[in-house]
RODO-2510 file (C-alpha; in nm, 4 decimals, decimal comma):
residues 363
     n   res          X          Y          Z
     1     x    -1,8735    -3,3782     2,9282
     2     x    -1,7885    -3,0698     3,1202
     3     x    -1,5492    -2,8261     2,9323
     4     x    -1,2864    -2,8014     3,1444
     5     x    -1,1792    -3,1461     3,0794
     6     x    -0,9565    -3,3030     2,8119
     7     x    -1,1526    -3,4598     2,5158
     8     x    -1,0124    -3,7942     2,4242
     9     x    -0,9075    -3,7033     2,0694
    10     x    -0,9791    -3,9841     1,8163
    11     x    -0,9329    -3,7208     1,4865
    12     x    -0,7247    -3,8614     1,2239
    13     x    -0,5124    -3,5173     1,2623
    14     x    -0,3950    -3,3193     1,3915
    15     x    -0,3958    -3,6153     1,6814
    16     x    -0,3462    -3,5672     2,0571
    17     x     0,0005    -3,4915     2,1724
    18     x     0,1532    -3,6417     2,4776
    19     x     0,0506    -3,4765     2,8198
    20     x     0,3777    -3,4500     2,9417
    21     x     0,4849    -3,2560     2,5904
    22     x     0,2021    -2,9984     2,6574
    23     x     0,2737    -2,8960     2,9817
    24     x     0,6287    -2,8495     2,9214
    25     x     0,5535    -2,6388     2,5993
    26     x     0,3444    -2,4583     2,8149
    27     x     0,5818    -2,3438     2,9987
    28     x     0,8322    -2,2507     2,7577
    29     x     0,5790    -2,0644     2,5320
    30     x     0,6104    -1,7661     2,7815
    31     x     1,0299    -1,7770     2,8190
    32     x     1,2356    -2,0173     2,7286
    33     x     1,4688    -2,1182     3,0389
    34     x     1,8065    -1,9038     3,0543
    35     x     1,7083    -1,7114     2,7169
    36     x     1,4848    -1,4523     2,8584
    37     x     1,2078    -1,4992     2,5485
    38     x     0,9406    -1,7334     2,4257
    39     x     1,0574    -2,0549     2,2378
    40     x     0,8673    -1,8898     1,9735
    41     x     1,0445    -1,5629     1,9383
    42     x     1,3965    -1,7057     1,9293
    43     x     1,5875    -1,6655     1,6027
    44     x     1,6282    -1,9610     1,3784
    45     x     2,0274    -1,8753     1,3704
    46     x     2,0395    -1,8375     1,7362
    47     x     2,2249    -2,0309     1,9085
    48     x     1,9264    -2,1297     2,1157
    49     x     1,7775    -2,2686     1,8278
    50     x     2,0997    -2,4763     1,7427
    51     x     2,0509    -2,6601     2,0518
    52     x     1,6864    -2,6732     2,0189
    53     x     1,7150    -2,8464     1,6219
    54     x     2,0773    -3,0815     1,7204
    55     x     1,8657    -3,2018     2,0135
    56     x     1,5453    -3,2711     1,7993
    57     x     1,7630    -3,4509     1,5358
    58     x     1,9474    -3,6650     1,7577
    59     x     1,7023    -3,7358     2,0100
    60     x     1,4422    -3,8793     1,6775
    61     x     1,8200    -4,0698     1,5362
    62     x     1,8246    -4,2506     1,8902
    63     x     1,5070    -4,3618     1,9497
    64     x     1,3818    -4,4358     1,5741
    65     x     1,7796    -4,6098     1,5193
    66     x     1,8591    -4,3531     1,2256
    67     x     2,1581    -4,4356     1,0427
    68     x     2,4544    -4,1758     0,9534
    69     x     2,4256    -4,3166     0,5831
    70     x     2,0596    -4,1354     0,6076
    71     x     1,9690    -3,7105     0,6152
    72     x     1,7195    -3,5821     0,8726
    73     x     1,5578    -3,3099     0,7070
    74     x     1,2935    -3,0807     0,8692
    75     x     1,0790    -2,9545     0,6122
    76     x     0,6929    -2,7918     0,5341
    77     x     0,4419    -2,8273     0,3340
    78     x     0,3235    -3,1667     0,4491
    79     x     0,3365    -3,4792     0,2598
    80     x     0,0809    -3,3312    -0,0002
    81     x     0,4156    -3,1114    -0,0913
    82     x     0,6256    -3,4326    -0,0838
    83     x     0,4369    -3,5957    -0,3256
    84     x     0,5800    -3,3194    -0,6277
    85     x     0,8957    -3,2998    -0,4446
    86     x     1,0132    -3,6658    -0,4163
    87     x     0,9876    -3,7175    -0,8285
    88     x     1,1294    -3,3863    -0,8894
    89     x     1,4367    -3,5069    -0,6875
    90     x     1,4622    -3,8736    -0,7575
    91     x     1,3163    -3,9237    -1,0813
    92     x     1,5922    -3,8706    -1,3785
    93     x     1,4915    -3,7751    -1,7223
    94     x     1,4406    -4,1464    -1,9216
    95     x     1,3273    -4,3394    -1,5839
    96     x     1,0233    -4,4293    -1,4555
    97     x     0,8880    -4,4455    -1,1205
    98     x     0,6602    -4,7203    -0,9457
    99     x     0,3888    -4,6741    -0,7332
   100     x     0,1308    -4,8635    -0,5432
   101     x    -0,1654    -4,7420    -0,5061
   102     x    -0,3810    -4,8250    -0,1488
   103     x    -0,5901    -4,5700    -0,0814
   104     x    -0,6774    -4,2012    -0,1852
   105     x    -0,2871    -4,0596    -0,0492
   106     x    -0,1804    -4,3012    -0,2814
   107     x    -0,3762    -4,1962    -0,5607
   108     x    -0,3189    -3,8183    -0,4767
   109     x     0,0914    -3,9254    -0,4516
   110     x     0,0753    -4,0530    -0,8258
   111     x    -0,1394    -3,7434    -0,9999
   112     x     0,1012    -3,5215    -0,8562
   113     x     0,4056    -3,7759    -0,9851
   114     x     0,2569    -3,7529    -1,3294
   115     x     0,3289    -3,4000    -1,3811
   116     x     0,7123    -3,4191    -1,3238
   117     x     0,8074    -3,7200    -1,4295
   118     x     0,6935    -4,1049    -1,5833
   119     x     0,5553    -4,3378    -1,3601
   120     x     0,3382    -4,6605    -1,3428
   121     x     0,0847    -4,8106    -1,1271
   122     x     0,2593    -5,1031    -0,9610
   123     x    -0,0150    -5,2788    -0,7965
   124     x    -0,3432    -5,1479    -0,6597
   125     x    -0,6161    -5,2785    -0,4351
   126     x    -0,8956    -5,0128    -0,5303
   127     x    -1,1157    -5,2866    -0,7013
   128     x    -1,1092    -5,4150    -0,3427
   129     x    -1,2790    -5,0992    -0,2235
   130     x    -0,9024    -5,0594    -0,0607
   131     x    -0,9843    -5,3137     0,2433
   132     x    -0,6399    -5,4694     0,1704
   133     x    -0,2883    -5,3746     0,1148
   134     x    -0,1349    -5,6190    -0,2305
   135     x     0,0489    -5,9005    -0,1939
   136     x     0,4126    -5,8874    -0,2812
   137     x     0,3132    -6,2011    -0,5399
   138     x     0,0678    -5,9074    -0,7225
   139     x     0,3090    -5,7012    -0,7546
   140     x     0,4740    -5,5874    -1,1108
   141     x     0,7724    -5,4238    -1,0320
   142     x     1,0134    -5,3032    -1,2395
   143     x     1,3773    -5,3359    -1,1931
   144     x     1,5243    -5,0355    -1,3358
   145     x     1,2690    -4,7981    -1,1584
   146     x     1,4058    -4,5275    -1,0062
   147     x     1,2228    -4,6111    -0,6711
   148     x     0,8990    -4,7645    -0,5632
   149     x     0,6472    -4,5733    -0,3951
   150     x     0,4381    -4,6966    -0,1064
   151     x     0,1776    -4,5187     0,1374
   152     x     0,2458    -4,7501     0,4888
   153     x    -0,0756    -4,6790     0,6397
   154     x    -0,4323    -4,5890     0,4698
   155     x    -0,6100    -4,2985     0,7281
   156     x    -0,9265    -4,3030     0,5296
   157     x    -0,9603    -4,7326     0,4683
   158     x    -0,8315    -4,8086     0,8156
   159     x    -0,5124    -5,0558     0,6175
   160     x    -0,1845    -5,0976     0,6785
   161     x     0,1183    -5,2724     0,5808
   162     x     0,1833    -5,5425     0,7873
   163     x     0,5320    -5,5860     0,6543
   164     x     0,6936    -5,3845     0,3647
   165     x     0,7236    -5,5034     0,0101
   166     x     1,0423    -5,6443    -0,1264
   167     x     1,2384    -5,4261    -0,4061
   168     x     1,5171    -5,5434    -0,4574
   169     x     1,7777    -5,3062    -0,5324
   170     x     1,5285    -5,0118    -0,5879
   171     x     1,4701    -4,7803    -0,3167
   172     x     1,1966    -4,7786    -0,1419
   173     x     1,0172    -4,4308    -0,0622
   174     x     0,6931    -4,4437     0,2204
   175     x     0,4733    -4,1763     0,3211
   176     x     0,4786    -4,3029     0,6134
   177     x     0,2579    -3,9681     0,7827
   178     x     0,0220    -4,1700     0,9795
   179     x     0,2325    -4,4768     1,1619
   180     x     0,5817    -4,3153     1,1512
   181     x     0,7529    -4,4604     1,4199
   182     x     0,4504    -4,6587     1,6023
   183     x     0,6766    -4,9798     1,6444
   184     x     1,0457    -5,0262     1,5411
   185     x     1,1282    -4,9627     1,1939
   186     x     1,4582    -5,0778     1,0007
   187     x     1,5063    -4,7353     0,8340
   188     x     1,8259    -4,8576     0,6611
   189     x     1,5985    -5,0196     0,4497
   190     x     1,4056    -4,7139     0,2991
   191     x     1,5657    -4,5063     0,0302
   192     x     1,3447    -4,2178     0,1757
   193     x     1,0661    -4,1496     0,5102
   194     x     0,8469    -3,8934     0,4734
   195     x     0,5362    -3,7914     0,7063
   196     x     0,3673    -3,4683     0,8087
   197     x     0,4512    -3,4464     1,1870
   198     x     0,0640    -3,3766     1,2983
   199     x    -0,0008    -3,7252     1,3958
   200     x     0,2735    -3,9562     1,5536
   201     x     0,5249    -3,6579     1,6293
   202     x     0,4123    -3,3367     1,6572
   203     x     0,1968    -3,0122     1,5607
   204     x     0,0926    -2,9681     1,1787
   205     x     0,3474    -2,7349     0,9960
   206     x     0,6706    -2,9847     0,9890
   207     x     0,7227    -3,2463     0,7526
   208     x     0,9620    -3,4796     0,8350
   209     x     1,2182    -3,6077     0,5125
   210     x     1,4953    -3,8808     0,6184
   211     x     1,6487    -3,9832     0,2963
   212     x     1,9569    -4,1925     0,2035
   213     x     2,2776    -3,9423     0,1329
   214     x     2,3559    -4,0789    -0,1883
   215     x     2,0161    -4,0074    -0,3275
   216     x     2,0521    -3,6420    -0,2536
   217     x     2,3042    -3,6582    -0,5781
   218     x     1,9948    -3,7030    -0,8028
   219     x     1,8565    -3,3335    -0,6776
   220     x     1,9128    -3,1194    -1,0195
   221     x     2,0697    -2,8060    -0,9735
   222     x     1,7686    -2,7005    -1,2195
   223     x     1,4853    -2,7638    -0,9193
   224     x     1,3566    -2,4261    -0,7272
   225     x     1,5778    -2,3913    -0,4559
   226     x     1,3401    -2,4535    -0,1888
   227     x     1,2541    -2,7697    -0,3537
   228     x     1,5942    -2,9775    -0,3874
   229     x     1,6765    -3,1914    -0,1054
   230     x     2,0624    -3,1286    -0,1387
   231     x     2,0540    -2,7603    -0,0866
   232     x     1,8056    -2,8165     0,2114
   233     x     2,0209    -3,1029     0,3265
   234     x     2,3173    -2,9177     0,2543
   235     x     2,1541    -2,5772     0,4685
   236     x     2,0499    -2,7900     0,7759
   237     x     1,6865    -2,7602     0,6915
   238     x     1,8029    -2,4066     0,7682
   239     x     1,7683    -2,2525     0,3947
   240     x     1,5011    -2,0405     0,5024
   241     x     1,3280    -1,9805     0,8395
   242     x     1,1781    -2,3195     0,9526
   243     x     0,8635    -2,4257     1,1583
   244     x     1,1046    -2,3225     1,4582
   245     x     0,7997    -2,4327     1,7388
   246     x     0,6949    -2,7317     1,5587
   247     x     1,0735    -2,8351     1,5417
   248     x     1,0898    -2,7854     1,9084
   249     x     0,7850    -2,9629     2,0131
   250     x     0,9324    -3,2426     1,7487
   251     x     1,2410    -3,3070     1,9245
   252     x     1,0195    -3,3048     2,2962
   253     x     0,7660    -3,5721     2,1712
   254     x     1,1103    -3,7673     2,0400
   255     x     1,2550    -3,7427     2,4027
   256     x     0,8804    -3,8810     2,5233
   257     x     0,9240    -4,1354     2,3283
   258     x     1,2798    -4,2674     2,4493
   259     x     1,1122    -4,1852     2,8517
   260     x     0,8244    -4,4532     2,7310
   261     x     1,0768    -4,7104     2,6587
   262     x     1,1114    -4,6620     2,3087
   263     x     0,9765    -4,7853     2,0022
   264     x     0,9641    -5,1079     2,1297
   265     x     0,7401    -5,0199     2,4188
   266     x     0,4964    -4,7831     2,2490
   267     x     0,4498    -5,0537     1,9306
   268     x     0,3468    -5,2970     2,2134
   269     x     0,1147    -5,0746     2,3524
   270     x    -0,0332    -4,9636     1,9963
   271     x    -0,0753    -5,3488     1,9211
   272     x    -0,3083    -5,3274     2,2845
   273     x    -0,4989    -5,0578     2,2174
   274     x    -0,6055    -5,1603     1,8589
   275     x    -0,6230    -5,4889     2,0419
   276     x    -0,8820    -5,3888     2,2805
   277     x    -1,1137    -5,1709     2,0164
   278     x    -1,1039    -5,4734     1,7534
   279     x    -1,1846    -5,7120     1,9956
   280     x    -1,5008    -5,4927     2,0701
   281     x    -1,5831    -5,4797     1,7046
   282     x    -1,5854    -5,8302     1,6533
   283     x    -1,7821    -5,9313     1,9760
   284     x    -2,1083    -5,9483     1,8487
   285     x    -2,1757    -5,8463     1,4939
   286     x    -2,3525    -5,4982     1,6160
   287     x    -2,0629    -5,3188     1,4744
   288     x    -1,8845    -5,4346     1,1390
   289     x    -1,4664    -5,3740     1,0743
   290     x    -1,3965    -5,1903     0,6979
   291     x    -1,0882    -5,3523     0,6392
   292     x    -0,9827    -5,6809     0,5577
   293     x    -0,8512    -5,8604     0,9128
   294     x    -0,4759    -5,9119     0,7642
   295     x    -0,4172    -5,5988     0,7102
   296     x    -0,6128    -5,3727     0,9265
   297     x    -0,4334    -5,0632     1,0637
   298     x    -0,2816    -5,0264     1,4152
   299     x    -0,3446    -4,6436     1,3653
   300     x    -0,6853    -4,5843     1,2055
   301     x    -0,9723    -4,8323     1,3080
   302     x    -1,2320    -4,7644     1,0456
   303     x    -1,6089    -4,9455     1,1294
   304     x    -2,0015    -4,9137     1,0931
   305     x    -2,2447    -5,0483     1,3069
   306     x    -2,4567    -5,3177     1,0920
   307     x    -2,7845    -5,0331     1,0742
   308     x    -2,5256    -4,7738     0,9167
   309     x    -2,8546    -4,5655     1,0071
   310     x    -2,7176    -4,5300     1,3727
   311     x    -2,3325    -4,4139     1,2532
   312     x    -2,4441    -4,0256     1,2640
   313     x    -2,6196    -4,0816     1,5942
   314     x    -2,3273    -4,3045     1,7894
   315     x    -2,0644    -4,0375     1,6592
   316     x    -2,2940    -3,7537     1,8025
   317     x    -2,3628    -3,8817     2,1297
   318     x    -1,9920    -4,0051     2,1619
   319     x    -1,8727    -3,6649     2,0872
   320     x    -2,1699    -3,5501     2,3970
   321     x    -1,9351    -3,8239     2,5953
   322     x    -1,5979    -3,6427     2,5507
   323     x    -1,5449    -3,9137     2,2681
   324     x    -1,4422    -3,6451     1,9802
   325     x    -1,3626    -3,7041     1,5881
   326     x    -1,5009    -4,0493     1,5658
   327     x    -1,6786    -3,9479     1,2397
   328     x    -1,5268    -4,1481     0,9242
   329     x    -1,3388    -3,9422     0,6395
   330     x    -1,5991    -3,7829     0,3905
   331     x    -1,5187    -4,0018     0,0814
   332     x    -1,5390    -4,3267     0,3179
   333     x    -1,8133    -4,2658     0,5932
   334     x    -1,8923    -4,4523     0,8702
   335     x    -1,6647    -4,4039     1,1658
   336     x    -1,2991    -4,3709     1,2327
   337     x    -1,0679    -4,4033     1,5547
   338     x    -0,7667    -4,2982     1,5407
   339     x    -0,5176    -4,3980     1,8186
   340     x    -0,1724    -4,2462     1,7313
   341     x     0,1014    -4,2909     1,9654
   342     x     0,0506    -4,0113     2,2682
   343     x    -0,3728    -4,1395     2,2347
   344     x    -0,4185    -4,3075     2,6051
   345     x    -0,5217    -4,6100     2,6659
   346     x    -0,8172    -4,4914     2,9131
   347     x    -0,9184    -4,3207     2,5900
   348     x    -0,9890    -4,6725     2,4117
   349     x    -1,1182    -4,8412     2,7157
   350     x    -1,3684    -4,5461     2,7893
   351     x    -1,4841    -4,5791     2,3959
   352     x    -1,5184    -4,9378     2,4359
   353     x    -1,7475    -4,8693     2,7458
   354     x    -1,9334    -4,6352     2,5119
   355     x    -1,9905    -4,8729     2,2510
   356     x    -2,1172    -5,1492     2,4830
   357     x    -2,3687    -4,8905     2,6187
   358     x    -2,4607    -4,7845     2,2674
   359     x    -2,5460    -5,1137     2,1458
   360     x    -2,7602    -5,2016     2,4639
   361     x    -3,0225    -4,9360     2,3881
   362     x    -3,0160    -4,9565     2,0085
   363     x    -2,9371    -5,3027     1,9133
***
């Protein structure tokens, strides 16, 4: 692969970012048009930066079809920092909080849960090896929880939700970090969104938060200020000095979106593209899919080849192919593409080349 060409970017994060995006940052990195400095030197109370956040936030409320009755908060810290924050927010003194557990975000969401609040374990798929995602049948919800918690889509297990479970009248909270806003999503639904930006919408550094207004009335005056989603609800994400670039690039990759049709378009072509690799991975029993077939992720396509032997070599030599950050997670092994929103489509059907190749001269 000769260096002066673009890698096709399979890492589960930070993910490729749409061409288009780049080149326009590029440009505005040195001086913004009719401001006279970089985008990244402008003050966060300019009036620059007014147009630069209103734009991001109404641009991401027209394509994703965000409701008034929901906040659009533009946070950091990742969803790592989410998983304290939500049950500091939403979970009152003498309630408990549900949560089900697929995968290790899951897992990670409920330790942190534990230390500010009560909470149960739902449903869980880990003696499964988390292939799957539960069944709304195996679930034991309760009632008077103060909300469920659900992770959407499993980075490290290659699972997803194919549609979300029922609650009833309790809101439902997603990380939703690693398929926010790959196909059309009934937000109106969710009591609150949250994702780290570094994978369907943006550069690491912004966290995403769109919660229903009338949940921002559980936020205790008590909480640290820079933790209680009414005061940074109530401050236009504006409290302190926010990831002013990563906003910016945020609201460009939300304008890409609405120039590629929409959520609409880009689900359709995420179906495709997982399409095309799964099809691959299926053809002949040389390679063998992680996750169960019903619920396997549009995002993260997790597989081994049937001599797991070969897995270090194929991601080596794919990486020697321009191929990059096939390589499974650590905990999981094997190998891992991940094929977010801006990831090309030449990018899976060069792979699937490479795979074809791979298994003629070692199968």
């Amino acid at each position: 692969m000769k260096s002066d060409q673009r890698l096709f970017n399979f890492s589960s994060g930070p993910a490729t970012l749409p061409e288009p995006v780049l080149r326009e940052a590029q440009r505005d990195l040195f001086m913004l048009p009719g401001v006279g400095m970089s985008v990244m030197e402008i003050s966060h109370r300019s009036k620059a930066f007014d147009g630069i956040l209103e734009d991001a936030e109404a641009t991401l409320r027209d394509v994703a079809g965000i409701p008034d009755s929901h906040a659009v908060l533009f946070l950091q810290g990742g969803a790592s920092l989410q998983f304290s924050m939500l049950p500091m927010n939403l979970l009152p003194p003498g309630q408990s909080a549900d949560y089900v557990i697929t995968g290790v975000w899951g897992q990670k969401a409920i330790a942190e849960a534990q230390k500010a609040g009560t909470v149960r374990v739902a449903g869980t798929t880990e003696p499964d090896g988390f292939r799957r995602v539960p069944r709304q049948d195996e679930l034991q919800l309760d009632p008077a929880a103060a909300y469920v918690h659900v992770t959407t889509n499993n980075t490290i297990y290659g699972t997803q939700w194919p549609t979300m479970p029922l609650t009833g009248d309790v809101p439902l909270v997603v990380d939703a970090s690693s398929d926010i806003f790959s196909a059309p999503m009934d937000v109106a639904r969710f009591g609150v969104i949250y994702a780290g930006a570094q994978k369907n919408l943006g550069p690491s550094g912004v966290t995403l938060v769109v919660i229903r207004k009338d949940l921002l009335s559980r936020s205790s005056k008590a909480l640290p200020t820079m933790l209680n989603y009414a005061v940074q609800a109530a401050n236009g994400s504006r409290y302190n000095t926010p990831n002013t670039f990563g906003i910016y690039i945020l609201g460009l990759v939300a304008r890409w979106m609405q120039g590629e049709g929409g959520l609409e378009a880009i689900g359709r072509r995420n179906v495709r593209k997982a399409g095309t690799l799964y099809a691959e991975i299926d053809r002949t029993g040389f390679y063998r899919g992680h996750a169960d077939r019903d619920a396997r992720s549009l995002m993260n396509i997790t597989f081994r080849l049937r001599d797991e032997a070969l897995d270090e070599a194929f991601a080596t030599d794919a990486t020697r192919e321009g191929l990059d950050g096939l390589k499974g997670h650590r905990s999981a092994g094997g190998l891992r593409a991940s094929m977010y929103n801006a990831f090309p489509e030449a990018g899976v059907e060069t792979l699937v080349q490479f795979m074809r190749e791979f298994e003629r001269t070692h199968g």
